[in-house]
C-alpha positions as protocol buffer text, in pm:
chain_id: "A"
residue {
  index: 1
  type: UNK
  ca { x: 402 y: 1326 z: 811 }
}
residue {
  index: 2
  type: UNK
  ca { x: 53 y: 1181 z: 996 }
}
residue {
  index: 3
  type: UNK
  ca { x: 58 y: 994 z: 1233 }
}
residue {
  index: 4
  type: UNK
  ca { x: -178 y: 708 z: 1112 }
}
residue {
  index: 5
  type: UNK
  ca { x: -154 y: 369 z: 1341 }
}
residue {
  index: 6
  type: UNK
  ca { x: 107 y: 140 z: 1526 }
}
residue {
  index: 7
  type: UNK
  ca { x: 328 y: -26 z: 1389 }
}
residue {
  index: 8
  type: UNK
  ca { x: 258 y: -371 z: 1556 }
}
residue {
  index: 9
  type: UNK
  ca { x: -84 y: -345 z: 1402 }
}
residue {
  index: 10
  type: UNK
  ca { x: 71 y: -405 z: 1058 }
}
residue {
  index: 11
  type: UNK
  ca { x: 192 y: -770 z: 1123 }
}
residue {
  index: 12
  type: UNK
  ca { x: 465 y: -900 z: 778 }
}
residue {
  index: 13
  type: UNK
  ca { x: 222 y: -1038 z: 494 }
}
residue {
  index: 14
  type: UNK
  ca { x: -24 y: -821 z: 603 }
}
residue {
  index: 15
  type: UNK
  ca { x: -223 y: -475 z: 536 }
}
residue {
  index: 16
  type: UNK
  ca { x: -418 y: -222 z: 654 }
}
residue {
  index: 17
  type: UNK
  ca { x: -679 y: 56 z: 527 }
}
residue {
  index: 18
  type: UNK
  ca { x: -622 y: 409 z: 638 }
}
residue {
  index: 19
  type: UNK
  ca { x: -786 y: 751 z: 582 }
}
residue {
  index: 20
  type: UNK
  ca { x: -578 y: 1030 z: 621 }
}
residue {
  index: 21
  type: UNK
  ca { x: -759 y: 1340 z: 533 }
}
residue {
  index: 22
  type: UNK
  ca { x: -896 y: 1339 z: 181 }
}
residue {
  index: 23
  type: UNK
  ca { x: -676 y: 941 z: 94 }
}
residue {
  index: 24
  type: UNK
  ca { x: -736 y: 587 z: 79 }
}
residue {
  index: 25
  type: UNK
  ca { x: -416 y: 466 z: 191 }
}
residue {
  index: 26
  type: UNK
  ca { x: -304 y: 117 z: 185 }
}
residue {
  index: 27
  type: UNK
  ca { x: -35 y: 44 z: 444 }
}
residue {
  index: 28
  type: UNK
  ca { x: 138 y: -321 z: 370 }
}
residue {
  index: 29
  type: UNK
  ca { x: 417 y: -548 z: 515 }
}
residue {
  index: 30
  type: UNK
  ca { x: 594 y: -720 z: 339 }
}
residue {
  index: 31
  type: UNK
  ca { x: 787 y: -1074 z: 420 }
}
residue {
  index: 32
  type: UNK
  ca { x: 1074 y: -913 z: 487 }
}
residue {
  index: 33
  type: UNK
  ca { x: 924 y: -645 z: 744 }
}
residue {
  index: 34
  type: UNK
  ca { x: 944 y: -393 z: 505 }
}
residue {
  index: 35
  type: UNK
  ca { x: 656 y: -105 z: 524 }
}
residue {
  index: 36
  type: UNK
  ca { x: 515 y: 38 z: 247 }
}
residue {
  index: 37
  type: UNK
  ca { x: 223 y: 282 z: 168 }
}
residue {
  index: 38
  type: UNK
  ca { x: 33 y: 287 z: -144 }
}
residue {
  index: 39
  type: UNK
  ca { x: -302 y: 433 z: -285 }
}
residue {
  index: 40
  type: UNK
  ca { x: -586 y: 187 z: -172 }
}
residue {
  index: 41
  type: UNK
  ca { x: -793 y: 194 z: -523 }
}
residue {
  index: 42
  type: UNK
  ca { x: -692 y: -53 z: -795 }
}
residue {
  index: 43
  type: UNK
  ca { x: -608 y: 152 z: -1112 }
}
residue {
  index: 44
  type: UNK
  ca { x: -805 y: -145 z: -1304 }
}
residue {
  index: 45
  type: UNK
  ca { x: -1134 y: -206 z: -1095 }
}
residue {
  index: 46
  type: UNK
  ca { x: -1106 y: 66 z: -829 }
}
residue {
  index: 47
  type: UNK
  ca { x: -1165 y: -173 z: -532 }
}
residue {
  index: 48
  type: UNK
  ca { x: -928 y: -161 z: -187 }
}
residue {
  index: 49
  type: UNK
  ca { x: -618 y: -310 z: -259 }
}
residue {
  index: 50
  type: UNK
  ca { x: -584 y: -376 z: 99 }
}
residue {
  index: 51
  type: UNK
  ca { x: -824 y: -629 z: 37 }
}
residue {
  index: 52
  type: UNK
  ca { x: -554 y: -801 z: -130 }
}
residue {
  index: 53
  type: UNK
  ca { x: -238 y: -1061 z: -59 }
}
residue {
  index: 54
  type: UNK
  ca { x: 94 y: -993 z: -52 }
}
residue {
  index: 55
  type: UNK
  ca { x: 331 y: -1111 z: -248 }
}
residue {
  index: 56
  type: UNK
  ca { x: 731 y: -1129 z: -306 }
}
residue {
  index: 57
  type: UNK
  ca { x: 697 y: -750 z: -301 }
}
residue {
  index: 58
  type: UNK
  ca { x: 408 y: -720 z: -445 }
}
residue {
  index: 59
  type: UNK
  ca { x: 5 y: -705 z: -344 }
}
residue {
  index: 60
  type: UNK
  ca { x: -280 y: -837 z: -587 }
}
residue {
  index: 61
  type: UNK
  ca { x: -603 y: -738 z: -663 }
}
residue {
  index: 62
  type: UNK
  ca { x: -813 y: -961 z: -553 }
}
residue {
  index: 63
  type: UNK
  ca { x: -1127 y: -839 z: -803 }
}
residue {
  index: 64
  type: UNK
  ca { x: -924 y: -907 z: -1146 }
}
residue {
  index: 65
  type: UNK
  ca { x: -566 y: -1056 z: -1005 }
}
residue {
  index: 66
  type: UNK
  ca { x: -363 y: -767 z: -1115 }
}
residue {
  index: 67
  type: UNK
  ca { x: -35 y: -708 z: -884 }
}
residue {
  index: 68
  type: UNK
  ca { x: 113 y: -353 z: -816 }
}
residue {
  index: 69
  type: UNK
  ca { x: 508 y: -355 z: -718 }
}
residue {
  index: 70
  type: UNK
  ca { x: 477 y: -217 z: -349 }
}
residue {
  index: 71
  type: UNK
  ca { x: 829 y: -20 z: -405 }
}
residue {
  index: 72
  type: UNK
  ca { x: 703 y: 146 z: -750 }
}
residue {
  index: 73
  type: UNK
  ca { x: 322 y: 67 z: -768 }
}
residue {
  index: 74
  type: UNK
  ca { x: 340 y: -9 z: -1095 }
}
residue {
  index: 75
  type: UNK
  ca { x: 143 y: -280 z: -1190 }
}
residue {
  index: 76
  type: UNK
  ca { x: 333 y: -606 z: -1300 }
}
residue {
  index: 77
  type: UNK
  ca { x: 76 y: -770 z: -1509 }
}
residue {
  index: 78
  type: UNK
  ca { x: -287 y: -701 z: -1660 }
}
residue {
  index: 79
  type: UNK
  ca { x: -555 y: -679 z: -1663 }
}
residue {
  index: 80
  type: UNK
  ca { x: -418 y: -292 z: -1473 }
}
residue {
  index: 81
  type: UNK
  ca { x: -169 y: -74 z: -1678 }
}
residue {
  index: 82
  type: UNK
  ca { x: -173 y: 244 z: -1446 }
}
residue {
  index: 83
  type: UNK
  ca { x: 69 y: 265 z: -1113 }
}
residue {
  index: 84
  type: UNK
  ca { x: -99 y: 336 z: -832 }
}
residue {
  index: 85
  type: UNK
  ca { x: 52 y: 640 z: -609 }
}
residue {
  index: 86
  type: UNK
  ca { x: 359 y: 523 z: -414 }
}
residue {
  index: 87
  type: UNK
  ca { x: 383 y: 731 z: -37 }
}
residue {
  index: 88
  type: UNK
  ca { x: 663 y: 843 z: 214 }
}
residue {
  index: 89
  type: UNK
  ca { x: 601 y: 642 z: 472 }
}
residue {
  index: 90
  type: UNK
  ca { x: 821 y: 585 z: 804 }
}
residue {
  index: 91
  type: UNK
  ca { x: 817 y: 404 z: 1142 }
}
residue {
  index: 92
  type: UNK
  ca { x: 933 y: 602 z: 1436 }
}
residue {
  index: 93
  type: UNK
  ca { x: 901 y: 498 z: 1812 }
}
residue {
  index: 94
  type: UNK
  ca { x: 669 y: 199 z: 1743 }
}
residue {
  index: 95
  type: UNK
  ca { x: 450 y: 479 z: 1541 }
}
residue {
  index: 96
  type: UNK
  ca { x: 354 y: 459 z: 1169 }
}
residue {
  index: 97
  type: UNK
  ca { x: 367 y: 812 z: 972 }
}
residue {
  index: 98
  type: UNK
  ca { x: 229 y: 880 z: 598 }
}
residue {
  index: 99
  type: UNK
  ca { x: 312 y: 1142 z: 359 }
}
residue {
  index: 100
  type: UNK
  ca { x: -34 y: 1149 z: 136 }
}
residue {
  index: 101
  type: UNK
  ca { x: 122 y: 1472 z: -30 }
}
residue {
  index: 102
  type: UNK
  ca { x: 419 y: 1319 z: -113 }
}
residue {
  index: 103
  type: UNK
  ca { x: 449 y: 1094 z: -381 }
}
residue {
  index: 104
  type: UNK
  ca { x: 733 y: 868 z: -496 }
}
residue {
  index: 105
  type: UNK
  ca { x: 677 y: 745 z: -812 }
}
């Protein structure tokens, strides 16, 4: 796990684009507080997601309007068909820590 940013700087309903070595990572909030990391490139237009708005669990595209499940990142209508890679991500003592290597989906 990498240590990427804290966690206060991740506000609910909101994101945040991260390099950690060799990724794009897109961390997001969701409403309910919940973190989540997910590749940053749409699997449609390959623009930052993080660029996007979250939604009921969910964060749109904001090139072609496609939204990617932020539990599963697969996408949950078109104009994208491919999930976009999922990460282990936790918060620990106000931290923020990513798994790029990890995958889980």
């Amino acid at each position: 796990m990498i240590d990427v940013a804290a966690a206060d700087e991740v506000a609910p309903g909101a994101t945040m684009r991260i390099e950690v070595g060799e990724f794009e990572v897109c961390l997001a909030r969701d409403s309910d507080g919940t973190l989540h990391a997910i590749d940053d490139l749409c699997t449609h237009g390959e623009v930052s997601l993080a660029e996007g708005e979250i939604e009921d669990g969910t964060i749109e595209c904001w090139l072609h309007g496609s939204q990617f499940d932020l539990n599963t990142g697969v996408p949950v209508n078109p104009p994208a068909f491919e999930p976009v890679a999922v990460y282990d991500c936790k918060e620990i003592a106000g931290r923020i820590l990513v798994d790029p290597t990890t995958t889980l989906n």
